[in-house]
N, C-alpha and C positions, 0 to 999 in steps of 0.2 A: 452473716459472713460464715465461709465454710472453711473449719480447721484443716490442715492438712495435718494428716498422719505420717507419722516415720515409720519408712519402710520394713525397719527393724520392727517396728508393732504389728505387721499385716500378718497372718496365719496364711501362703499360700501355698500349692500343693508341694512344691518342691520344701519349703522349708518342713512343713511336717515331714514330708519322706525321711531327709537327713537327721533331722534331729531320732528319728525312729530308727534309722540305719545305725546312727550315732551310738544310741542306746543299746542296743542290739550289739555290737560290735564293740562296746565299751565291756558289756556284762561276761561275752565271751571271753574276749582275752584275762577279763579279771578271775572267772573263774576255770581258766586256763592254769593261770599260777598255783591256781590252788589242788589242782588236780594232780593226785602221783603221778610218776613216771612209771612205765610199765616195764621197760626192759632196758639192757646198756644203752641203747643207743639214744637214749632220752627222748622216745615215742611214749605220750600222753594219748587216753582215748577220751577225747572229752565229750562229758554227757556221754560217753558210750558210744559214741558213734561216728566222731573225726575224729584223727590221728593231726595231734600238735607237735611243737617241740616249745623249744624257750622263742625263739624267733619268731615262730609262728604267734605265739603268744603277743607281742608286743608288737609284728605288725596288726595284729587285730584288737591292741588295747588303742594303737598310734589309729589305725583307720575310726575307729571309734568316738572318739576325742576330737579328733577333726570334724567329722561329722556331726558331732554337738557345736563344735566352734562356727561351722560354716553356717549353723540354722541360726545361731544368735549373733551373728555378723552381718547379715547379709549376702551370704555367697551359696545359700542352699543350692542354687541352678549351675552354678560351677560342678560344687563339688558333686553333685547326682550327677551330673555330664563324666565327667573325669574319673569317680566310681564303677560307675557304671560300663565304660571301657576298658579300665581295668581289669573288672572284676569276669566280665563277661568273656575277655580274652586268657586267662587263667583258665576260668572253667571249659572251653576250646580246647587250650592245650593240656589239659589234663588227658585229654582222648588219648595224646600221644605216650605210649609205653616211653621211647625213646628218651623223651626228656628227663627222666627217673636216673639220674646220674652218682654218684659211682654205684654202678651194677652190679651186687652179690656183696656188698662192703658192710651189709645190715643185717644178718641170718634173714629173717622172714622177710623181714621191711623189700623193697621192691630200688630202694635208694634213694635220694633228695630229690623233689622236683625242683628242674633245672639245678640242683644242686647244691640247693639253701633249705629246702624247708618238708619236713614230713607231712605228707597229705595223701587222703586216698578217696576213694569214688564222692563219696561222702561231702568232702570240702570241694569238689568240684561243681557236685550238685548243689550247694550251698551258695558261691559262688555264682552260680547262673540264675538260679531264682532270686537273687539280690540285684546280680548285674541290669539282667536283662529288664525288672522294673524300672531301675534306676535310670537307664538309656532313654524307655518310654516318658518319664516324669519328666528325666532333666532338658531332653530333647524337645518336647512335645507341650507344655506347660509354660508359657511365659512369663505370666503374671499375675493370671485370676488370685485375687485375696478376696479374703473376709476379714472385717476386723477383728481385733482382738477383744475378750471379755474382760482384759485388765483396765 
């Protein structure tokens, strides 16, 4: 007789992605909080090299978390779908100056993208090299597993 396995026990590509994404984006946002602010306008440069604020922080502590939930739920291929549009559309409109709103409102700062949140080349690039795997994985990946070594 052949046992069937719960889905939740399978290792397939999408659940690694997420749970990886998950991690990744949990670590950030936690060592986001922990990073000074750099100037008034509560511009963080994390790891040196993206520009956060508090918001920023906490959608990447929330994207994070998600992304751990959805790999031990079962929704790894949702959420790499849905991520991954997201993310890949952000990094897009990053190209646009325009969307950098209020304009000159930040001495150096460039202004909010769209209005919420500091970011600059940086988190864009970040952004697309997460997005755009996540599109191939959650799109392209149905359901090859391996079992689990538990």
């Amino acid at each position: 007789m052949i046992q069937q396995q719960r889905p939740g026990m399978l290792w397939t590509v999408n659940r690694a992605f997420a749970l990886a994404l998950g991690i990744v984006f949990t670590l950030l946002g936690i060592i986001g909080f922990l990073t000074p602010v750099e100037n008034q306008t509560g511009v963080q440069h994390l790891l040196g090299l993206f520009d956060v604020d508090l918001t920023h922080n906490i959608i990447h502590l929330g994207t994070g978390l998600l992304g751990i939930m959805a790999a031990l739920v079962g929704q790894a291929r949702t959420f790499n779908q849905v991520f991954g549009v997201i993310y890949t559309a952000l990094g897009i409109l990053g190209l646009f100056p325009f969307l950098y709103f209020p304009i000159g409102s930040y001495g150096q700062d460039a202004g909010l993208f769209l209005g919420l949140v500091h970011m600059n080349a940086a988190d864009h690039v970040l952004h697309l090299i997460t997005g755009i795997p996540a599109l191939i994985v959650g799109f392209s990946f149905a359901g090859s597993a391996t079992p689990s070594s538990r």
